[in-house]
C-alpha positions in Angstrom: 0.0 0.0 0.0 1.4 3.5 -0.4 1.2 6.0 1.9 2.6 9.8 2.1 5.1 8.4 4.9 6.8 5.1 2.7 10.4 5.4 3.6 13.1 4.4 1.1 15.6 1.6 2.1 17.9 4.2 3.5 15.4 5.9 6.2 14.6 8.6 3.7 11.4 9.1 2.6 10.7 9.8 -1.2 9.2 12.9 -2.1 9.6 12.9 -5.5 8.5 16.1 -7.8 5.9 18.6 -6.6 4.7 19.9 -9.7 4.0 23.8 -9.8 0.3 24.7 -9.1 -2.2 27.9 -8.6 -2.3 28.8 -5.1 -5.6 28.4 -4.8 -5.6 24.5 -5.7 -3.0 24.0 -3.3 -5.3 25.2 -0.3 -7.4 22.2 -0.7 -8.0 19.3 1.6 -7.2 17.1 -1.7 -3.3 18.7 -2.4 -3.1 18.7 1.6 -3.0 14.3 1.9 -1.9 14.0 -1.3 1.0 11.5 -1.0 3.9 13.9 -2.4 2.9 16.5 0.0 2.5 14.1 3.1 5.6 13.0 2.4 7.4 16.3 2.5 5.8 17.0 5.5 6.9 13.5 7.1 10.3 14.4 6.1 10.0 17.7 7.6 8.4 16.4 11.2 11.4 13.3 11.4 14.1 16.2 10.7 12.8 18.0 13.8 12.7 14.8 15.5 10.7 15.8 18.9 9.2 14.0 22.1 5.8 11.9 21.7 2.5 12.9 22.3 -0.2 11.7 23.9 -0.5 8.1 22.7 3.4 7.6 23.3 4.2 6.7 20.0 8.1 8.0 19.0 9.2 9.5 15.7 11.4 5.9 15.5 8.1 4.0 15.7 5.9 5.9 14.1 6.4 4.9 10.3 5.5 1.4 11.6 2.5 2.0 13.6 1.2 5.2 10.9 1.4 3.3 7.7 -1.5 0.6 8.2 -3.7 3.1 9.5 -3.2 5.8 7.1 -5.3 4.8 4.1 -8.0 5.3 6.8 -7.2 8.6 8.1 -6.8 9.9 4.5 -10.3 9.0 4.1 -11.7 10.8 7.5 -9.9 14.1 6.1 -11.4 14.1 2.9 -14.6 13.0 4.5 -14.4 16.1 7.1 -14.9 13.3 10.4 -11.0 13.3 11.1 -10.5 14.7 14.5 -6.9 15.3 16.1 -6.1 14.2 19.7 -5.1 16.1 22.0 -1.7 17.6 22.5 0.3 17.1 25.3 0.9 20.0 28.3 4.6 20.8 28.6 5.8 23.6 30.3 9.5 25.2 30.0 10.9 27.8 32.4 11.1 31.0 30.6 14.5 33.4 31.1 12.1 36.1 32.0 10.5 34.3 35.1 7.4 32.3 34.6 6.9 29.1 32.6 6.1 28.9 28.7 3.3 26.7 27.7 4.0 23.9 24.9 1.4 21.8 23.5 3.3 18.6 21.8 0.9 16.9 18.8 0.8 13.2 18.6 3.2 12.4 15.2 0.5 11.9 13.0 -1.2 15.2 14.0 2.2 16.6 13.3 2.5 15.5 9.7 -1.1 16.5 8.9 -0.3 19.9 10.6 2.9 20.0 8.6 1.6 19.4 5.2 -0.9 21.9 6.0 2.0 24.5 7.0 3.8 24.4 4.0 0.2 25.1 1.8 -0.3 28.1 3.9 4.0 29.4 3.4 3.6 29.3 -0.4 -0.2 31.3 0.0 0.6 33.6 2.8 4.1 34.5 2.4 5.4 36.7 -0.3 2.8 39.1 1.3 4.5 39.5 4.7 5.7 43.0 5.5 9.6 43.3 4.6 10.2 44.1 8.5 8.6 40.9 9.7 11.6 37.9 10.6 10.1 35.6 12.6 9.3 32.1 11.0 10.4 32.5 7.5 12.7 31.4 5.6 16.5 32.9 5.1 15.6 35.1 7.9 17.2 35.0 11.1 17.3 37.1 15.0 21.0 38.6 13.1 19.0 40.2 10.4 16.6 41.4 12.7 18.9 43.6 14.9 20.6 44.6 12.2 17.4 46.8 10.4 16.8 47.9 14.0 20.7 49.4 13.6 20.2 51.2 10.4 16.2 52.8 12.0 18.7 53.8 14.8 21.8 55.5 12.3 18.8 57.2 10.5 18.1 59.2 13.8 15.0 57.2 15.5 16.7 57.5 18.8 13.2 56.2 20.6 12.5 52.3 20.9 8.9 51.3 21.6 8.6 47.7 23.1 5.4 46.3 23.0 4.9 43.2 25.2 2.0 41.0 23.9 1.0 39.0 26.9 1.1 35.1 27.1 0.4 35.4 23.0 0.1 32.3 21.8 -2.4 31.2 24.7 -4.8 33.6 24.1 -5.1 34.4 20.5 -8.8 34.6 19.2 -10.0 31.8 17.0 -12.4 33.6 15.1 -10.4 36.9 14.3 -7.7 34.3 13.4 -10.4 32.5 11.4 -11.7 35.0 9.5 -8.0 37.1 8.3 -7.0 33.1 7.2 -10.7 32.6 5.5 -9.0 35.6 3.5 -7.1 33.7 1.4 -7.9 30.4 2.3 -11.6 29.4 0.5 -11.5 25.6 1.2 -14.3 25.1 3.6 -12.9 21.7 4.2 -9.3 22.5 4.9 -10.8 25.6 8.0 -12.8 23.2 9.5 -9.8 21.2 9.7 -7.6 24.0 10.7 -10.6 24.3 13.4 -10.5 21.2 14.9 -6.8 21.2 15.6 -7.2 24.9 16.8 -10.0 23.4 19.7 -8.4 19.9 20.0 -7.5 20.4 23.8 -4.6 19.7 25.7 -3.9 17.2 28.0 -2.5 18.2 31.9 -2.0 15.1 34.0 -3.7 13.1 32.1 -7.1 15.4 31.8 -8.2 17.2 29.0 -8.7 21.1 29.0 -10.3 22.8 26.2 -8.5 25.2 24.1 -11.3 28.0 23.3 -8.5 30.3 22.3 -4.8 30.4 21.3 -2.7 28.2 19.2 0.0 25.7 21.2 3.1 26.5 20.5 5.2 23.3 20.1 3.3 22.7 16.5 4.1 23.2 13.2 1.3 25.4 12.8 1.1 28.3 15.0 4.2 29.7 13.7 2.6 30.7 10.1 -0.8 31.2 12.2 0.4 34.0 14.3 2.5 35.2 11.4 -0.9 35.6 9.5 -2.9 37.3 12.1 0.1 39.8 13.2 0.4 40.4 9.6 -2.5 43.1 10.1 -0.7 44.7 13.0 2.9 45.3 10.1 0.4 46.6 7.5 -1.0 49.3 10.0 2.2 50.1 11.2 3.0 50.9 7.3 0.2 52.4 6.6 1.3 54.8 9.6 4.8 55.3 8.4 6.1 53.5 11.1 9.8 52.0 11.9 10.0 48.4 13.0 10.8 45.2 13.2 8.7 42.4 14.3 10.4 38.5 15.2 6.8 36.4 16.1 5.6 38.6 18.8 8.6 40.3 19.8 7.6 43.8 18.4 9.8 47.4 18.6 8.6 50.7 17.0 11.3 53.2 16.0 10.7 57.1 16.5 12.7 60.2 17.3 11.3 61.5 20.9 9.5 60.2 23.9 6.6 62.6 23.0 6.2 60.3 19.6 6.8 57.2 21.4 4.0 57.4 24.0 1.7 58.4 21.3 2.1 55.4 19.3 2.5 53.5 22.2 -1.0 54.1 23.4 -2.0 54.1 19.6 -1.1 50.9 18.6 -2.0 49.2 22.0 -5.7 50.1 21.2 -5.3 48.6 18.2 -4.1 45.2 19.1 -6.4 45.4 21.6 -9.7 45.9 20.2 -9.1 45.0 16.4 -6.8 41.7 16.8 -8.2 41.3 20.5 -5.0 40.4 21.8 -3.3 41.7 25.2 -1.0 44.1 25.4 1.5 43.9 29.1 1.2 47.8 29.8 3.6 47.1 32.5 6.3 45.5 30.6 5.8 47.5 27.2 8.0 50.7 27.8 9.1 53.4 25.6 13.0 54.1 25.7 16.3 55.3 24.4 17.2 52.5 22.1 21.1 52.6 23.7 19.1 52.0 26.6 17.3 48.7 25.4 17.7 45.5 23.3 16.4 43.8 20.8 16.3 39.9 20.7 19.3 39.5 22.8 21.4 42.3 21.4 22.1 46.1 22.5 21.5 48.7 19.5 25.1 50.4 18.7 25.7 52.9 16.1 28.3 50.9 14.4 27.8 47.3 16.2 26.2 44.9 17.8 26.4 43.5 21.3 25.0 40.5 22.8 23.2 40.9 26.1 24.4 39.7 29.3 22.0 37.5 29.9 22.2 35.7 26.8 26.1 35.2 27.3 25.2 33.9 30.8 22.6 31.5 29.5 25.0 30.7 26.5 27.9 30.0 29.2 25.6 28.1 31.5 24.3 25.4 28.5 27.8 24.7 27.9 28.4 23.7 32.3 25.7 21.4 31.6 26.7 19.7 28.5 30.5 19.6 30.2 29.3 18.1 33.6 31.0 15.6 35.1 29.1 12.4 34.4 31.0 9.1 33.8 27.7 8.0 32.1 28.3 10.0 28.8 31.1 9.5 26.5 33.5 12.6 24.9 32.8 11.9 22.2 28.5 12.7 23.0 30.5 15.9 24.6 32.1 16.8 21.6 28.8 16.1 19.6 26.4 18.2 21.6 28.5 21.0 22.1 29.4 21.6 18.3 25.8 21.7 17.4 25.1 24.0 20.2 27.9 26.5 19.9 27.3 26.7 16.0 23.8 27.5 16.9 24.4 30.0 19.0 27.2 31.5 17.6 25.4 32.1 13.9 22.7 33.9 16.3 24.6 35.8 18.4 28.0 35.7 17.6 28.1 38.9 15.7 27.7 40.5 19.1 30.2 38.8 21.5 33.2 40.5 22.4 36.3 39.1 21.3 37.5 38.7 25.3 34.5 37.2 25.8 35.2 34.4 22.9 38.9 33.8 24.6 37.7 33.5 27.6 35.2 31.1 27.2 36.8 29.0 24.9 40.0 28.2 27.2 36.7 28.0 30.3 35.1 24.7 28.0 38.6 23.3 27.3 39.2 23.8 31.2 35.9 21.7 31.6 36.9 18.9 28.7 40.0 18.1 30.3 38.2 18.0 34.1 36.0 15.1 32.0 38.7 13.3 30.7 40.3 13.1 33.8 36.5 11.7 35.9 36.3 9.2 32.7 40.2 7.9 33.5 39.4 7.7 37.2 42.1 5.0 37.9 45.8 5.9 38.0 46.9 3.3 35.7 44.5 4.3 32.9 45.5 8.3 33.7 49.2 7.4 33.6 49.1 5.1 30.6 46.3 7.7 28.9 49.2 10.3 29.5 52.2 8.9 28.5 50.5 7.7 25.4 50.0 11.8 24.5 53.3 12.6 24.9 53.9 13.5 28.7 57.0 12.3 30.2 57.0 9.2 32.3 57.8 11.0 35.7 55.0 13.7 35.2 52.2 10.9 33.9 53.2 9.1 37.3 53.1 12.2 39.8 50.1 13.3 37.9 48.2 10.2 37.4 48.9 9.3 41.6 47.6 12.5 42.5 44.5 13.4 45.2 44.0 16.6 43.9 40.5 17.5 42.4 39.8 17.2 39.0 39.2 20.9 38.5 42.5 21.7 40.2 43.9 18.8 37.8 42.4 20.4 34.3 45.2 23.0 35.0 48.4 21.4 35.3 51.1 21.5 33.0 51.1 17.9 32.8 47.4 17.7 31.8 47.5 20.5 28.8 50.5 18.9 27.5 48.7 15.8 27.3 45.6 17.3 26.2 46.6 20.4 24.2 44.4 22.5 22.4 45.6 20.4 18.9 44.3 17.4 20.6 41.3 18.5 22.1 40.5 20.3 18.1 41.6 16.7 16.6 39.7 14.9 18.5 36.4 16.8 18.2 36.1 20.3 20.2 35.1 23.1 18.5 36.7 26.3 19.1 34.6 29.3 19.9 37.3 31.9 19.2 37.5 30.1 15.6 34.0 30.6 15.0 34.2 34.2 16.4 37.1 35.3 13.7 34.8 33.3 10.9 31.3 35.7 11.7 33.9 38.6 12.1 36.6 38.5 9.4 35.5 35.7 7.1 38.2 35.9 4.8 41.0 35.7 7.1 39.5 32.7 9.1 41.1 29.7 8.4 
């Protein structure tokens, strides 16, 4: 049987050709399940990989368990009597204090939720305001900060932060509805979107209705709060405004504080009563922008500069990917932290100071050689572990019969001849300063 999910020998799952169609045939319950588009979508959803939802079933088991049962799902979604489960109730700590609701889909909502995603990108858009980043492609938190710099060198001195509270759990269904009944005409696919809009969630093994907002932790409330804030960036060009928006992080550029609490109250009204979402008057402020930040980075005339608490937050992910526990291997270590400093370092790199980068790279080698030493533990393997990289017999023998702590130990001469910076890189650290000199001066990185 064929299914949208069929995986090729090699784990991959074949997508072949999508062939180019009108918009509006691709917003159709028909071009959603179709098995090209499914497929994309499964590709998509395994990529991202992600925790199970409420039936338990993993993204590992899922092609097993999904394809028998797909031929009838197919036919509930064309039919209109498909309904999603539930998702499941996580919640995260969020860096500002208070916790951030997720709402993980079962996999086979996800897929559905996917395909329908990546019909409502190709619709939706090419008609996003230019100063909108979140969520779409080739644009990233860099780019944003960036266009905040050049409002600044063009003299709008005044940043307006408007704080849209707990915004993803209380969006309205039916203003959110109607702007997607816009472009969407399928009555078939916004019933669907409908149902996975009021599926519920499930806390402790109850379900709670969802009679507003949209879960984050699914594919589809990133394009669905792109589409309804998409309102808010066409008023604020209609007003001539300067701005950015990244999801629902929004700032308004303007040249005095007069200006600023005008549009301030403005645009607050607005949100309120025509999008019906709530505005935080206490945390939405009007500023200098030297004095405030935007996504992590502080506005400079000429550069950028990543936040304090991002660099603490940054420094404290890579303590606990570098803690001292015999149960995971270096090279997990070495794994984990190149995907994370990468990550973080093609977001916020740009603004890191070049002390900053030294110092934290020798801290994380520091911390590297502290787990090589707990994994030796014995002072035979620490002796014959030393002598093998190049430490003299004597040393490897003083060193490896040694009571000292291991943190004490990461610093002896003994230890960073054994495991020099040349090992550590061959073996499979990354370097932080490296990838500070490549976002900085590209062409003399090496």
């Amino acid at each position: 049987m064929s299914s949208g999910f069929q995986e090729t020998p090699n784990g991959e799952v074949g997508t072949g050709r999508i062939a180019k169609q009108p918009l509006t045939d691709l917003a159709s319950v028909e071009h959603i399940v179709s098995t090209t588009s499914v497929a994309e979508a499964w590709k998509k959803v395994k990529s991202n990989k992600g925790a199970p939802g409420v039936d338990g079933i993993s993204i590992e088991k899922f092609p097993k368990w999904g394809r028998p049962k797909w031929k009838l799902t197919k036919e509930g979604l064309l039919a209109g009597t498909f309904r999603p489960r539930p998702a499941l109730r996580v919640e995260i700590p969020k860096e500002s204090g208070g916790v951030r609701k997720l709402g993980i889909p079962c996999v086979l909502e996800r897929v559905i939720m996917q395909s329908i995603a990546k019909v409502f990108e190709s619709i939706f858009n090419t008609n996003f305001s230019d100063f909108s980043y979140g969520y779409r492609p080739g644009r990233s938190v860099q780019q944003t900060a960036r266009q905040a710099q050049v409002f600044y060198q063009q003299g709008y001195k005044w940043q307006i932060d408007i704080d849209l509270e707990k915004f993803f759990d209380t969006v309205n269904h039916d203003v959110l509805m109607e702007r997607v009944a816009r472009k969407v005409r399928s009555k078939g696919v916004l019933k669907l979107i409908g149902s996975f809009l009021r599926a519920g969630v499930e806390v402790d093994g109850r379900l709670q209705e969802t009679t507003k907002g949209v879960p984050q932790g699914n594919p589809l409330s990133p394009i669905l709060s792109n589409i309804l804030l998409d309102h808010l960036d066409k008023e604020l060009e209609k007003r001539g405004l300067r701005f950015i928006r990244y999801a629902d992080d929004l700032a308004i550029f303007v040249k005095s504080e007069r200006a600023g609490n005008r549009v301030m109250e403005s645009i607050t009204n607005y949100l309120e009563k025509k999008l019906k979402v709530t505005v935080n008057r206490k945390k939405s402020k009007v500023n200098k922008v030297k004095e405030s930040a935007v996504l992590g980075f502080h506005i400079h005339f000429k550069k950028l500069r990543t936040t304090g608490p991002k660099v603490r937050k940054f420094k404290a992910k890579l303590k606990l990917i570098s803690r001292r526990c015999p149960g995971i291997s270096i090279e997990s270590r070495y794994s984990e932290l190149r995907k994370y400093i990468q990550g973080w370092m093609s977001h916020y790199g740009c603004g890191l100071k070049f002390d900053t980068a030294v110092m934290l790279d020798g801290w994380i080698r520091r911390r590297i050689r502290m787990c090589y030493w707990k994994q030796w533990r014995k002072p035979r393997k620490r002796i014959r572990e030393l002598i093998k990289r190049g430490v003299r017999k004597k040393e490897a023998i003083n060193m490896g019969l040694s009571r000292k702590s291991y943190w004490r130990l990461s610093k002896t001469l003994a230890t960073n001849c054994g495991l020099s910076n040349a090992i550590l890189e061959k073996e499979g650290l990354i370097s932080i300063r490296e990838l500070w000199c490549k976002v900085h001066h590209p062409a003399t990185a090496r």
